[in-house]
N, C-alpha and C positions, 0 to 999 in steps of 0.2 A: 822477316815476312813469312808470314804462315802458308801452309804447303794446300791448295785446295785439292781433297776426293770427296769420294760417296762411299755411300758404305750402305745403302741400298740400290736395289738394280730397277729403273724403271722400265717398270714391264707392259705397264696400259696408256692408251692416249690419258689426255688430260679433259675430263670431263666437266661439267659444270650444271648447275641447277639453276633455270631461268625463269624469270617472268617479261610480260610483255605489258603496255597501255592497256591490251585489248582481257588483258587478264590471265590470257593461257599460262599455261607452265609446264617445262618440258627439260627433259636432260639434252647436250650437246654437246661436240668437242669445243672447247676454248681455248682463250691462252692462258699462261706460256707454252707452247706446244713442247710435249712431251720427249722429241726425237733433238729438238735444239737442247733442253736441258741436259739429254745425254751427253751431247757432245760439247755443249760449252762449258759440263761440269764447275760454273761458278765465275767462269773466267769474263762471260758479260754482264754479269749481275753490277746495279750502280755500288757506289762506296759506301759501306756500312751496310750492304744487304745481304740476305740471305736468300737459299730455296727450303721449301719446305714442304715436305711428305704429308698433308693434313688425313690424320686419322678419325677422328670423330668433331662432329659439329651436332650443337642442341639447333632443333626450329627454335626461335621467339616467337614471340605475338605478334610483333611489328615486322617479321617476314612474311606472316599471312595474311596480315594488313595490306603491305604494300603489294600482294600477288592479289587480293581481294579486292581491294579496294581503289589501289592503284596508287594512297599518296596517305602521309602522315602529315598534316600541315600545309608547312611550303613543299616538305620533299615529295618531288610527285617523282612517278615513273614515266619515262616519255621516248624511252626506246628498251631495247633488250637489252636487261640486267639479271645480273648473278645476283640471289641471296644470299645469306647465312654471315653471322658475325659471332657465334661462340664457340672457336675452333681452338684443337689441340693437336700437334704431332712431334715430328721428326726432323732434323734439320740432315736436307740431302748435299747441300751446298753451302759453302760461303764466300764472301769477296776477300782477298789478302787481309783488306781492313781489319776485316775482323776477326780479334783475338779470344774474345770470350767464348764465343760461343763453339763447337765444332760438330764436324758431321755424326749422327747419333745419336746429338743430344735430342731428348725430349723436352717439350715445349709446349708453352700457350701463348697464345697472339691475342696479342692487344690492337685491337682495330680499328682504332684511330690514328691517323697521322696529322699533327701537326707543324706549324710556320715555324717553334720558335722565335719569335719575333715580338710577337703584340702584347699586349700588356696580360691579359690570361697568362700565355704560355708564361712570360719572364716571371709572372709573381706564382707559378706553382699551380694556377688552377686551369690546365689547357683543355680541362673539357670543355673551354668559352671561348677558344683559340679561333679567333675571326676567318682564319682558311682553313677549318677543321676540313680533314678527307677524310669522313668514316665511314669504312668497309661495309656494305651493304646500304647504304643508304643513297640514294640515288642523287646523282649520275654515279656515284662508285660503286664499282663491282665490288659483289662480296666476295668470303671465303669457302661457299660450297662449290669446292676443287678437291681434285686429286693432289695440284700439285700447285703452290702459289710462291709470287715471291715478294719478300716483309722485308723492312728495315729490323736489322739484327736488336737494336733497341728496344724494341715494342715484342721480342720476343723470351720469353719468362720462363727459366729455365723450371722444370717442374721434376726432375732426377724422375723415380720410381714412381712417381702418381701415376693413376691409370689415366686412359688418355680421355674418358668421360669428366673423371674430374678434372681433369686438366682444362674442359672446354665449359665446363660450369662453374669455373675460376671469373669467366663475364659476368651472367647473373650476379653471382653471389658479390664480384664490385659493385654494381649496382646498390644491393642490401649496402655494401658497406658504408658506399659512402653517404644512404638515410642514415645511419644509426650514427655517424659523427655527425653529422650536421645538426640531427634533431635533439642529440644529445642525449639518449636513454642512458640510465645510469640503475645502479644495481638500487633493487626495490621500488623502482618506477610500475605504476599500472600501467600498462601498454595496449591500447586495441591495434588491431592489424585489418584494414578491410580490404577484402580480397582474399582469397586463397589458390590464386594461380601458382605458376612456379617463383615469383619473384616476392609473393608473399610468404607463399612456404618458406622459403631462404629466409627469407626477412624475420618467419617466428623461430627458425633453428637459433639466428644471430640473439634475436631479444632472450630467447631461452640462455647461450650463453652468456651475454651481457648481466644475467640475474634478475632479468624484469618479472617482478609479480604483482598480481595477480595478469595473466596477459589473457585476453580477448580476442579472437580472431572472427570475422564477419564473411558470411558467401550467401549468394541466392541457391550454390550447390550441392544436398546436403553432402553429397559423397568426399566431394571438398575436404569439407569440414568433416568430415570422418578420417579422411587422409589427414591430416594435419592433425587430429588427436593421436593416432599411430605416431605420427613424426615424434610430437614432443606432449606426452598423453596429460603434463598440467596445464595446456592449454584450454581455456573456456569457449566451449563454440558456439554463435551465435549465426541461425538462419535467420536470413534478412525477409524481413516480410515488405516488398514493394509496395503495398497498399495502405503502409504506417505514415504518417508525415515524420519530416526529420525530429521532430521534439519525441515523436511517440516510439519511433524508433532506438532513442538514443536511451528513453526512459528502460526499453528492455535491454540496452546494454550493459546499465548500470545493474538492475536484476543477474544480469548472468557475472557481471565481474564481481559479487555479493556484496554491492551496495559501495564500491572504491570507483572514483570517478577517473579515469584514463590522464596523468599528466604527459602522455603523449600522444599522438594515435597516427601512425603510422598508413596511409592512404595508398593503398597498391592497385588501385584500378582503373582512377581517372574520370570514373561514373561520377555525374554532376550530382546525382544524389546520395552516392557512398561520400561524396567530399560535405556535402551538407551532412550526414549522419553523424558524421567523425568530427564535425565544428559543438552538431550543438552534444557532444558525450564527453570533449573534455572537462576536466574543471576549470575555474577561473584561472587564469594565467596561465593557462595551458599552450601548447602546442600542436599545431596539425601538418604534420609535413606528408607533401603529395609527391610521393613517386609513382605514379601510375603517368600514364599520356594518356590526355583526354583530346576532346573537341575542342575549334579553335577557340570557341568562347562561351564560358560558363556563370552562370546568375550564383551566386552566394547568399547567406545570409550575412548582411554587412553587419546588423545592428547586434546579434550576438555575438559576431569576432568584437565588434566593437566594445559592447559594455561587459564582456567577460578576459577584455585583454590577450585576447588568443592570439597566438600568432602562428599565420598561414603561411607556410613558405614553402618551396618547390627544391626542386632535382631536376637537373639535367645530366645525364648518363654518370662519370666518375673521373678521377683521375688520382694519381698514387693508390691506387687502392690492391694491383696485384699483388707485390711481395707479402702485402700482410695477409691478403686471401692465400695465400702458396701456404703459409704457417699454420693459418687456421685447421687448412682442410688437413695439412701433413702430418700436423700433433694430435689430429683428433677432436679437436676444440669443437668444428663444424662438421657434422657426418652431410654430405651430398649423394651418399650413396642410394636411397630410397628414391629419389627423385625419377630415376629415368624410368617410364613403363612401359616402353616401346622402342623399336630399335629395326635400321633399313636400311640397305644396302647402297649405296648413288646411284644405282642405277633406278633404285625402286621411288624416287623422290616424291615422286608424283603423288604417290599412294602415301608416304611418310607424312607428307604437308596437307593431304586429307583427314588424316587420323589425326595431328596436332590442331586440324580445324574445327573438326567434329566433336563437340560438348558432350554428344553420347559414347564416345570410344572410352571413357575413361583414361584420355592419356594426361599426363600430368607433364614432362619431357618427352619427347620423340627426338632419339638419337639418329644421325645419319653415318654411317662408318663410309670413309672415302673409298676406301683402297681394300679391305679384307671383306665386305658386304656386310649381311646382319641379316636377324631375324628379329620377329616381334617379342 
């Protein structure tokens, strides 16, 4: 039976980053409280858990959403909840249980917890696990804490990564698990629409994977200026809103020089970025949509139809960490350009303005738990 300590000193309450129905958003103490962790150093933690020191967490989209908006679909917001689900840090604590992990180690959390049970989790795919509980999505509190406590499982050991990459180990599951499913394969033409952070990831990955000629599509141009920096044989394509999908797609084919997309990768959920990317593949192409759109979207049936295309979706990932851990740690995927803003928990408020605002130029906005940050 393994010996529980800490091997950091908690020094601050346990803070959190909230929203409300009414939309506000505000920093506050939370649980676990800070002064019990001290003292139960691990000793009430359930079996197979952990505490954890969380260092950096990215905003998403779908945190501003849900503090904007109030609800993604069915998940609405209907009291005070914690956001944030792409976190990295430290483990302070552990339960006997558990042998792998120990106090020190650095880590990324996987923010989903699943039943094991239902047919998802038994056959491998438990991002469909019928009593998914994933962190930030409402009723579950998320991970913008100081100090939270994980099933040892769902946390990924990351040795030396820094802890930004370690928390952009999320997104980048997300990319991964488009690019198995869609299947890009080395010399595919790729369009990619979108150029948020989950499309960027998405053209570093097609970049690796060997996709050429690849396409990427934004209404921003600076976007698309970011994203040729990222990976400069990218072809960029501003979207002109005022095109219909045929005419649009005809300037796609222009910018990929005349190779028609056998895959096209969808990162935004825009009911008209998913219509541009139907009619730009070729015939028996593929359009796969990782973006979250609106609860219900019009298509063009009759071109999926007589062009064979197949439309198919994402729902978040699963297995997809240890191979993200490899990627980023061999160099394979650089995440490092990503973050262009950076705040301390206490400045939340201000952080999840700056990831809101289309003028800031932020692309990631980091939140550092525990050591603060600057822009």
């Amino acid at each position: 039976m393994s010996t529980t300590t800490t091997v950091e000193t908690i020094s601050k309450p346990n803070i959190g980053v909230f929203t409300n129905p009414d939309h506000k958003l505000w920093v506050e103490e939370t649980a676990p409280n800070a002064d019990e962790l001290k003292q139960s150093q691990g000793k009430d933690l359930p079996e197979g858990w952990v505490t954890v020191a969380i260092k950096s967490t990215g905003i998403c989209g779908s945190d501003v959403h849900f503090w904007r908006h109030g609800a993604i679909g069915p998940m609405i917001v209907e009291k005070n909840h914690i956001l944030g689900h792409e976190s990295a840090g430290v483990i302070l604590a552990t339960h006997p249980s558990v042998t792998h992990l120990n106090p020190g180690d650095r880590v990324a959390i996987e923010p989903g917890l699943i039943c094991n049970s239902c047919e998802p989790c038994l056959t491998g795919r438990y991002n469909g696990c019928e009593k998914m509980q994933f962190l930030s999505t409402p009723p579950v509190d998320g991970l913008l804490r100081r100090y939270v406590n994980h099933p040892a499982c769902w946390c990924h050991k990351i040795d030396d990564m820094s802890f930004e990459n370690g928390a952009l180990l999320e997104p980048l599951s997300v990319a991964l698990a488009g690019m198995e499913r869609s299947g890009v394969a080395l010399g595919d033409c790729v369009l990619i629409c979108g150029a948020g952070p989950i499309g960027l990831i998405t053209l570093l990955c097609c970049q690796a994977a060997g996709a050429c000629p690849i396409v990427i599509t934004d209404v921003d141009a600076g976007r698309l200026q970011y994203a040729q920096k990222m990976c400069p044989r990218a072809k960029a394509y501003k979207v002109d809103t005022s095109l219909s999908a045929p005419d649009a797609a005809a300037e796609i084919l222009k910018t990929s020089g005349g190779v028609k997309p056998a895959v096209a990768l969808e990162c935004t959920g825009v009911e008209s970025s998913v219509a541009n990317a139907i009619y730009s593949v070729k015939f028996g192409g593929k359009v796969f949509v990782i973006g979250v759109g609106k609860p219900d979207m019009v298509v063009p049936f009759m071109r999926l139809s007589t062009q064979e295309i197949d439309l198919r979706f994402q729902y978040r990932y699963s297995n997809t960490w240890p191979r993200a851990i490899r990627l980023v740690r061999d160099g394979v995927v650089d995440l490092g350009s990503l973050v262009t803003h950076r705040f301390g928990i206490e400045d939340a408020v201000r952080a999840f303005e700056t990831a809101g605002d289309v003028k800031s130029g932020a692309i990631k906005v980091m939140i550092k738990s525990e050591d603060g940050g600057v822009e």
